[in-house]
LOVOKOL-402080 format. One line per 5 residues: number of its first residue (from 1); for each residue x, y, z of N, C-alpha, C. Coordinates in steps of 0.05 Angstrom, whole numbers, plus 32768, in hexadecimal, padded with zeros to 4 digits. Example, Ala and Ser with C-alpha at 12.3 -4.5 7.8 and 13.67 -1.06 7.14 Angstrom:
<sites>
1> 8108:7F8E:809C:80F6:7FA6:809C:8108:7FBE:809C  8101:7FD3:808E:8111:7FEB:808F:8102:8001:809D
</sites>
This chain:
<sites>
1> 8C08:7DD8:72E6:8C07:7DC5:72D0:8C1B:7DAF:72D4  8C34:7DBB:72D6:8C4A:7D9E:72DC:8C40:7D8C:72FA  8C36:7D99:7312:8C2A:7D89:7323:8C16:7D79:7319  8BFE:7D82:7306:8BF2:7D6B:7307:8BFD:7D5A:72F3  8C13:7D5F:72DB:8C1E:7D4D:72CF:8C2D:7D30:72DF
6> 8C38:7D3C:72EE:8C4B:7D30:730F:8C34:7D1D:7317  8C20:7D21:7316:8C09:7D18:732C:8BF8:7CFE:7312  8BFE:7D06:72FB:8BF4:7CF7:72EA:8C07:7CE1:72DF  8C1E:7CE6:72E1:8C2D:7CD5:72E0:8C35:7CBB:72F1  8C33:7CC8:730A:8C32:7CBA:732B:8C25:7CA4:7324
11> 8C0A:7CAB:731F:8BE9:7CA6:7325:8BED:7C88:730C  8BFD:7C92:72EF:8C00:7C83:72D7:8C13:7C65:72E8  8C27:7C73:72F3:8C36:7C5A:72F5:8C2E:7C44:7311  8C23:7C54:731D:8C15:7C42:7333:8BFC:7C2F:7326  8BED:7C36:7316:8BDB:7C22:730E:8BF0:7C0D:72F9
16> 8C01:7C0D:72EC:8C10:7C06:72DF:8C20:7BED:72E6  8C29:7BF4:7305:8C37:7BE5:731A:8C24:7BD2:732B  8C07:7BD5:7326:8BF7:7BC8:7332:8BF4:7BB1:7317  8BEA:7BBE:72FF:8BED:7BA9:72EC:8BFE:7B8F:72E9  8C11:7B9D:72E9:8C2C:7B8B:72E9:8C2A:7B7B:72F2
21> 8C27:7B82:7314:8C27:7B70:7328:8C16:7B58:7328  8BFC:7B60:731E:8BE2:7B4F:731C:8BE7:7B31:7317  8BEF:7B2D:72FE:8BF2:7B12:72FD:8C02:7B02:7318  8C19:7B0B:7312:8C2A:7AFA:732B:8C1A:7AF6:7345  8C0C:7B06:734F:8BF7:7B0A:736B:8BE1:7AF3:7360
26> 8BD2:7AF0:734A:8BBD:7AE0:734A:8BCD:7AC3:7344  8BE3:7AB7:732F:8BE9:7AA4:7336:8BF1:7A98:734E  8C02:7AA8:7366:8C0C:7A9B:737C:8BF2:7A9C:738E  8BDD:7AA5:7385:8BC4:7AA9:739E:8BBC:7A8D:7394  8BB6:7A83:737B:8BAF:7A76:7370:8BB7:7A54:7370
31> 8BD5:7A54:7381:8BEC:7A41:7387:8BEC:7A43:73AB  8BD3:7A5A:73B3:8BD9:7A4E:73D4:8BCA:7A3A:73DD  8BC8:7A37:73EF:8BAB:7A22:73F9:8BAF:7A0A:73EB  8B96:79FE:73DF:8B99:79E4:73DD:8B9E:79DD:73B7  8BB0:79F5:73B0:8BB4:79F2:7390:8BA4:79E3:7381
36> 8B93:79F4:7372:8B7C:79DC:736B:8B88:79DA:734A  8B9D:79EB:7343:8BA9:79E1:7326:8BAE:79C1:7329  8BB1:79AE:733D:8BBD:799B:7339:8BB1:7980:7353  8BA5:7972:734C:8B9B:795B:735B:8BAD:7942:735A  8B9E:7937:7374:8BAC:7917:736B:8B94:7904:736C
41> 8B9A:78EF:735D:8B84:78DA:7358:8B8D:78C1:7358  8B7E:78AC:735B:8B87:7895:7366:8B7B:7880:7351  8B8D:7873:733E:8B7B:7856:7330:8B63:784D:7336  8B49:7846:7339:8B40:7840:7346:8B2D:784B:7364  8B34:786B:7362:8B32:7875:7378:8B2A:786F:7396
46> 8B34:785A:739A:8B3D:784A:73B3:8B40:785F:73C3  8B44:7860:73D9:8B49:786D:73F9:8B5D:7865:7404  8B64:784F:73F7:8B74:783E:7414:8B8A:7827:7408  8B9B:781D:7412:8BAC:7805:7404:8BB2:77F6:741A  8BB1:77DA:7416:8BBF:77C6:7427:8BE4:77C8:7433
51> 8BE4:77C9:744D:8C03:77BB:7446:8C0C:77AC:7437  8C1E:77B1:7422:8C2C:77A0:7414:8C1A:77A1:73F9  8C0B:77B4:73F4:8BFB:77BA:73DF:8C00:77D2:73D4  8BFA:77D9:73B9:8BFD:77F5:73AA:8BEA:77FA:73A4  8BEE:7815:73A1:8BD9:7826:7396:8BE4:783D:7381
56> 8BDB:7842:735E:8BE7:7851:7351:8BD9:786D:7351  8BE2:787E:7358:8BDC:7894:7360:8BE7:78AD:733C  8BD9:78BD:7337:8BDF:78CF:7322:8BD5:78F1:7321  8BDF:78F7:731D:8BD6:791A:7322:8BD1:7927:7306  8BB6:793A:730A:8BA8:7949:72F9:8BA7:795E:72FB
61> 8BA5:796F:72EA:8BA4:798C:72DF:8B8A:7990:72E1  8B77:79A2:72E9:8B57:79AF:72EC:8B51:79A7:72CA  8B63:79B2:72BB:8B5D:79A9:729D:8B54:7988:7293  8B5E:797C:72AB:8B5F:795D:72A3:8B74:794C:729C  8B87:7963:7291:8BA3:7952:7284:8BAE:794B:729F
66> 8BBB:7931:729A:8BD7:792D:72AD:8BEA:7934:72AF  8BF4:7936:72C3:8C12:7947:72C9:8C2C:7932:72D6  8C3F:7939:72CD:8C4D:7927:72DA:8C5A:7934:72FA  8C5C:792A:7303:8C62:7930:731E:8C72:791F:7332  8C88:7931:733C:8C8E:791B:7359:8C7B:7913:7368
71> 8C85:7904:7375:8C79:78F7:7392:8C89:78EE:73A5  8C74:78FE:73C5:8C8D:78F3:73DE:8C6F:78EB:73E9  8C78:78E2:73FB:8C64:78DE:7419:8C6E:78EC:7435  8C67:78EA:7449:8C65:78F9:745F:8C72:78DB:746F  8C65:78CB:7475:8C75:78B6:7484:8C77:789A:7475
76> 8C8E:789A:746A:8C99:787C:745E:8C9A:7866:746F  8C92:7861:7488:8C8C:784E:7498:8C75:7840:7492  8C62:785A:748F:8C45:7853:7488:8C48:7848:7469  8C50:7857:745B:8C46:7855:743F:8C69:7859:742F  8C6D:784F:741D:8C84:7857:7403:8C75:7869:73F0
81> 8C7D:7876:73D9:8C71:7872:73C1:8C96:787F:73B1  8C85:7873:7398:8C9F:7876:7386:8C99:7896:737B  8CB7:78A6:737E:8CB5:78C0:7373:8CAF:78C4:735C  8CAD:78AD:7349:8CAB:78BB:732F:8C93:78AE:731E  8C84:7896:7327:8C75:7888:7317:8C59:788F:7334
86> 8C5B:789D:7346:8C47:789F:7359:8C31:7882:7363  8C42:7868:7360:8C3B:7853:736D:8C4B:7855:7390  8C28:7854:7395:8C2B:7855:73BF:8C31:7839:73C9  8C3A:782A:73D8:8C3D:7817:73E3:8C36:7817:7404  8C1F:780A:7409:8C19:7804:7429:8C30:77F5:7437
91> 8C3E:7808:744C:8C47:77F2:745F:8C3C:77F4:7477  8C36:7803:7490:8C1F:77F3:74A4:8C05:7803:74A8  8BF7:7800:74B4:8BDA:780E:74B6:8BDE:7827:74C4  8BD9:783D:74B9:8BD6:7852:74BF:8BCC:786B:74A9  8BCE:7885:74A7:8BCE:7898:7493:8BEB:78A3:7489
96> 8BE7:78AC:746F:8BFD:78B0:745E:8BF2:78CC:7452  8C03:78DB:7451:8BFF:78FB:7440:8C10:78FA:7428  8C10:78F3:7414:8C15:78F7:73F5:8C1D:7910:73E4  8C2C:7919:73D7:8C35:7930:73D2:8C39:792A:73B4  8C30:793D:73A5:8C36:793C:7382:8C3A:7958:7383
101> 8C54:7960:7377:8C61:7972:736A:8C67:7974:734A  8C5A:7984:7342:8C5E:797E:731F:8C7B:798D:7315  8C7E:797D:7307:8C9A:797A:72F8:8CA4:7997:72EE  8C8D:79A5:72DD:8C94:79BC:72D5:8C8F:79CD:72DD  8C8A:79D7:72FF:8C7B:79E6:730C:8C7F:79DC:7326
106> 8C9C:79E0:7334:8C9B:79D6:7350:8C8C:79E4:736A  8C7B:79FC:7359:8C69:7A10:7374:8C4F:79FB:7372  8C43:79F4:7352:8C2B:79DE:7359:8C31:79BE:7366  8C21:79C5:737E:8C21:79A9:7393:8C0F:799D:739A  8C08:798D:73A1:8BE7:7982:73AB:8BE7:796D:73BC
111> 8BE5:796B:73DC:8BDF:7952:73E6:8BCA:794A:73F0  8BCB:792A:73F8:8BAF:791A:73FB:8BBB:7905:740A  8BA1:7903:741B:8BA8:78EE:7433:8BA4:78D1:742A  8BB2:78C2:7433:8BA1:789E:742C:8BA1:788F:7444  8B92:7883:7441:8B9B:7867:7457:8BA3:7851:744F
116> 8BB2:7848:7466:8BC4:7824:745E:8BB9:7814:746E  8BA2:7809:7460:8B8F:77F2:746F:8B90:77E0:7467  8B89:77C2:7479:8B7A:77B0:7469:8B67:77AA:745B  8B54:77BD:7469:8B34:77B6:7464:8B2B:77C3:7454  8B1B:77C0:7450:8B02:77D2:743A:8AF9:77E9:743E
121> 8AEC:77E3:745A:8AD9:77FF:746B:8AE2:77FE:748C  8ADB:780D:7499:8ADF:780F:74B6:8AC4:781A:74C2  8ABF:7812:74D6:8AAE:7822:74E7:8AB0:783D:74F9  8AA8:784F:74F7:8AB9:786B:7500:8AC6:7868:751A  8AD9:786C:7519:8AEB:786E:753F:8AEA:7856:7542
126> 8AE5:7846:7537:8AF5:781E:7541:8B01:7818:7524  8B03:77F5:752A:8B0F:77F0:7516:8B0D:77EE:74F8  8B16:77E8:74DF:8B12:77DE:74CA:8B0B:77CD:74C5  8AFC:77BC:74A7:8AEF:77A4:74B0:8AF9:7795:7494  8B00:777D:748A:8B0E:776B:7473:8AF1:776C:7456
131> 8AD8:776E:746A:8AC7:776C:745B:8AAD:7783:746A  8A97:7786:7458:8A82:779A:7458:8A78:7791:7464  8A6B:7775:7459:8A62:7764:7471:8A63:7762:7491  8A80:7764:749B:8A8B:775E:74B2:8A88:777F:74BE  8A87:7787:74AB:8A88:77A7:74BC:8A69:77AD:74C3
136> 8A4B:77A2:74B3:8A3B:77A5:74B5:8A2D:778F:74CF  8A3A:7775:74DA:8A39:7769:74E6:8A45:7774:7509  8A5A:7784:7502:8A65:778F:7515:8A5E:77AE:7524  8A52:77B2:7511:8A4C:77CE:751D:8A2E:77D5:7526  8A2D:77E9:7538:8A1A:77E8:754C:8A08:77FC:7540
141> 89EF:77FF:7550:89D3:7815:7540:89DE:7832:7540  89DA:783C:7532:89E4:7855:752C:8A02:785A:7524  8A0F:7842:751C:8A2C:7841:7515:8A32:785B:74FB  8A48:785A:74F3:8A4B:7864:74D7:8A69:7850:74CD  8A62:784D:74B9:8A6E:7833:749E:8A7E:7847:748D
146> 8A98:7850:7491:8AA7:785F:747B:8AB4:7849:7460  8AAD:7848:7447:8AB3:7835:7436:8AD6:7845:742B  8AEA:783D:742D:8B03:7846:741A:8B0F:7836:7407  8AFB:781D:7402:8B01:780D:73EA:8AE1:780E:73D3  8AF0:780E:73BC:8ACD:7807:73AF:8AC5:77E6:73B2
151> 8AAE:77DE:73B3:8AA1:77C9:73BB:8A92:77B8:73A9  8A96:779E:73A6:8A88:778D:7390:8A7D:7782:73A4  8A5E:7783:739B:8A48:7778:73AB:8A3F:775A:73A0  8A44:7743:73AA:8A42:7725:739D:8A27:771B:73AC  8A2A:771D:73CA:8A09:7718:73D2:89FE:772C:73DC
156> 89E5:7725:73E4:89D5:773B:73ED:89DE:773D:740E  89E2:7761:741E:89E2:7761:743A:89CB:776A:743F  89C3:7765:7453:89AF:7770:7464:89B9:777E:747C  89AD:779A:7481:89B1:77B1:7491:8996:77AC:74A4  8999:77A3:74B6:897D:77AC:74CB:8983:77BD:74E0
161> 898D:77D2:74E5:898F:77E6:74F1:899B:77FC:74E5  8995:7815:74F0:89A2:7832:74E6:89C1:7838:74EA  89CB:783B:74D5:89DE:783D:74C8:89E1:7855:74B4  89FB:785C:74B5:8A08:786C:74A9:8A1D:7865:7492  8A17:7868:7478:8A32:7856:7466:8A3F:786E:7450
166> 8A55:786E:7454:8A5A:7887:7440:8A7C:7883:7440  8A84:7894:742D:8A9F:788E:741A:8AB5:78A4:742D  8AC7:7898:743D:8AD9:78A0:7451:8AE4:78BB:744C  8AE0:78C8:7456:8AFD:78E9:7453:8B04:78D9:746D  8B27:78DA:745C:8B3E:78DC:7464:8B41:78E9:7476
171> 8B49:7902:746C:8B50:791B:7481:8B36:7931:7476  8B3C:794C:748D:8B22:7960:7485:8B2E:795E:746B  8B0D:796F:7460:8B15:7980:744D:8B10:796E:7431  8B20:7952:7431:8B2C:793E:741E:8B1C:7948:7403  8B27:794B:73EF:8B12:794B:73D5:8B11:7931:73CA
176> 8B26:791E:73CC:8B18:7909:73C2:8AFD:78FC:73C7  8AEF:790A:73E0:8ACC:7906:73E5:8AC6:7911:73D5  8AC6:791B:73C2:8AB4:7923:73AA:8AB6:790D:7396  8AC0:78F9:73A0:8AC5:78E6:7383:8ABB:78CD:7393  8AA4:78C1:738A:8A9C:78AD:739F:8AA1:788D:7397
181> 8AA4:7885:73AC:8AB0:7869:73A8:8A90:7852:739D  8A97:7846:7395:8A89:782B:7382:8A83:7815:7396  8A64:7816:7390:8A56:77FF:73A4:8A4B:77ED:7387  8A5B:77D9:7372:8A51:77CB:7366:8A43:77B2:736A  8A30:77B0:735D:8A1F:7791:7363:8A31:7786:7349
186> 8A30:7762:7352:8A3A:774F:734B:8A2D:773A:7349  8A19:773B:734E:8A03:7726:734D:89E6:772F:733F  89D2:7721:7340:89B3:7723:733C:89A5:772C:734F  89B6:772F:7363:89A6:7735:7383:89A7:775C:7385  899D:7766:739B:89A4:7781:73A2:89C2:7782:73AF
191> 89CD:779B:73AE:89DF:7791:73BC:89CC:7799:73DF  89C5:77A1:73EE:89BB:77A9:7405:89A1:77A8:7406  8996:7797:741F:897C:7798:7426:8976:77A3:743F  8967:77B6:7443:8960:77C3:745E:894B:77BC:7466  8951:77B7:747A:892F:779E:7486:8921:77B5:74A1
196> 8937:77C4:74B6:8933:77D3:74C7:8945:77E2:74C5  8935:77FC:74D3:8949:780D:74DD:8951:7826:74C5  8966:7836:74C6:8961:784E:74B3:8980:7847:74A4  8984:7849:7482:89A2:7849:7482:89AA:7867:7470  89B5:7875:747D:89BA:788D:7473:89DC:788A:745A
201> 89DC:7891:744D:89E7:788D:7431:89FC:78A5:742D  8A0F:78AC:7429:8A29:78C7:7422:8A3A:78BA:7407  8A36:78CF:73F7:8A54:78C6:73E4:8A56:78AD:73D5  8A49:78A1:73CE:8A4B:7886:73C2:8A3C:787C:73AA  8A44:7877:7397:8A3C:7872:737A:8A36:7852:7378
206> 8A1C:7850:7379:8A0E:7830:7370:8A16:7820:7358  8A1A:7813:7353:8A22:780B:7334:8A0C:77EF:7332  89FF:77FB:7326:89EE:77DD:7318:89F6:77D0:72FF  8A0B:77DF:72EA:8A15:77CA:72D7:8A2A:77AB:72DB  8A1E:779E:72E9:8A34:7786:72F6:8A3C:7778:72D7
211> 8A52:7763:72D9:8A5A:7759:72BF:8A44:773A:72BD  8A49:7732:72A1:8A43:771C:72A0:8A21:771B:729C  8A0B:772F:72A6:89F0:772F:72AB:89E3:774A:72A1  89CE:7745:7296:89BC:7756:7288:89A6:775C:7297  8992:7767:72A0:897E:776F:72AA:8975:7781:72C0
216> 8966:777F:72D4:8955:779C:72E3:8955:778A:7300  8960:7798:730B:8963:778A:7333:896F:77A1:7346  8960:77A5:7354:8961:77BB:7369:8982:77BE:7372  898E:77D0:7375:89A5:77D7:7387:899E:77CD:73A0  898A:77D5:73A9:8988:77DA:73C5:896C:77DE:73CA
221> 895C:77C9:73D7:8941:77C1:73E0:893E:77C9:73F9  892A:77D9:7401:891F:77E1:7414:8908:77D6:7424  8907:77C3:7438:88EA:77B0:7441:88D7:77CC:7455  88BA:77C8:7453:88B5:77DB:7461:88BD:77D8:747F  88B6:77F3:747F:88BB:77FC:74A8:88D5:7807:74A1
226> 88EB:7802:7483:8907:780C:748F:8908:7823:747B  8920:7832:747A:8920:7846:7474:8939:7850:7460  8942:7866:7449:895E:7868:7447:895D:788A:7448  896E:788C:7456:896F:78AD:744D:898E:78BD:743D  8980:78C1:742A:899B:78C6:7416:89A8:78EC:741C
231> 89A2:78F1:7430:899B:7909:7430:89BF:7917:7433  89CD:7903:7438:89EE:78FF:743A:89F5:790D:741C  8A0D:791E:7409:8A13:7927:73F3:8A13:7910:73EA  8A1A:7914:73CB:8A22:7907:73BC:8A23:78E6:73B6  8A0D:78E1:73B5:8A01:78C6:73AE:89F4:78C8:7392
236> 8A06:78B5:738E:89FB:78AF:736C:89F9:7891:7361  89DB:7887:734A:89CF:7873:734F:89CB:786D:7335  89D5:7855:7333:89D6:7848:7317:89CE:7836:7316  89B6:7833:7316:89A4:7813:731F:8987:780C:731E  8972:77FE:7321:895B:7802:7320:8951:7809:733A
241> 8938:7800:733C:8927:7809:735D:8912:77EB:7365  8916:77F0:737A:88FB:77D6:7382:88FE:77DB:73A5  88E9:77DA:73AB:88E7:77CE:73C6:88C8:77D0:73CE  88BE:77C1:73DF:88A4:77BA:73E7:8898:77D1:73F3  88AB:77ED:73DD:8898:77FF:73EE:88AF:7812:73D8
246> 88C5:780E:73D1:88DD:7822:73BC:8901:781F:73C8  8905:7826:73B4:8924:7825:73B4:8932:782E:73A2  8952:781A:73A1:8962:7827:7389:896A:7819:7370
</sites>
């Protein structure tokens, strides 16, 4: 009898000691990897800042609330930012790794890559380009167009070859690709006309409400013989349709 009392007691305080433990084990599991209690997010959600340009950067709670948080960077050559108001400052072209540490909670951390560019967009493995235009002028059939600024569309481009256009990851992994950057029209026109060739689409939110104008005009016109394939994530479309055959 007293052995199995011994043995029930054992048996009592070992599950007991597992309890205990429980919490502490699921918050720090919970704080490894890429801490998802706490994000960073960017005004504007830009990709990228000029030399000699800012960018205000702020960190979120999964709940939505803001948190206040330090901030460092990885190389101050590349980039400044101020520790306490999380404004980044571009100083020359390259990548920057960002760090927010919340105030009341120095185990929750979260970083994110940026770039310090001039340009708008780049073409993959060459250079950056000042304008969409110039990048679509410059790049060759089968290119791909990474966008890390959002874009006000004033005239219409034309795409006559296959192309690739989608909203830049930084580094792997990046979650700010889940948040897609802004292709706004600015005019009465589309913003993109595809005359040839295939343009394959990633990550990028159309905006047809431009200021100043009321009415129904294609995002993006399609002439026959060409093609779009949206088959890239996360494309989303706020606009009408037209093309001499469909569109957006």
């Amino acid at each position: 009898m007293k052995k199995n009392s011994k043995r029930f007691l054992t048996a009592l305080l070992a599950v007991l000691l597992v309890l205990l433990t429980m919490p502490a084990a699921l918050a720090q599991n919970a704080r490894e990897g890429d801490n998802p209690e706490i994000e960073i997010y960017c005004v504007g959600d830009d990709r990228a800042v000029a030399p000699g340009n800012t960018l205000e950067l702020y960190s979120l709670a999964q709940s939505g609330d803001k948190i206040q948080s330090t901030w460092k960077v990885d190389n101050e050559e590349i980039a400044t930012i101020n520790e306490e108001t999380g404004v980044l400052e571009g100083k020359k072209t390259g990548t920057v790794v960002v760090t927010a540490t919340a105030k009341n909670d120095p185990d929750l951390t979260s970083s994110r890559s940026f770039l310090v560019d001039a340009g708008v967009c780049r073409i993959l493995g060459k250079d950056s380009y000042p304008t969409f235009q110039d990048a679509i002028n410059a790049a060759e059939t089968g290119a791909v167009i990474e966008v890390f600024k959002n874009l006000d569309f004033k005239d219409e481009i034309t795409i006559d070859k296959d192309l690739t256009l989608k909203t830049v990851e930084v580094s792997p992994n990046d979650k700010f690709y889940d948040r897609p950057l802004v292709m706004k029209r600015q005019s009465q026109s589309a913003c993109l006309k595809v005359t040839d060739g295939t343009l394959t689409m990633g990550n990028l939110m159309w905006d047809g409400n431009r200021d100043n104008y009321s009415g129904s005009v294609a995002m993006l016109t399609i002439e026959k013989g060409a093609s779009v394939n949206t088959s890239l994530n996360g494309n989303i479309y706020s606009a009408s349709s037209s093309e001499n055959g469909g569109g957006f």
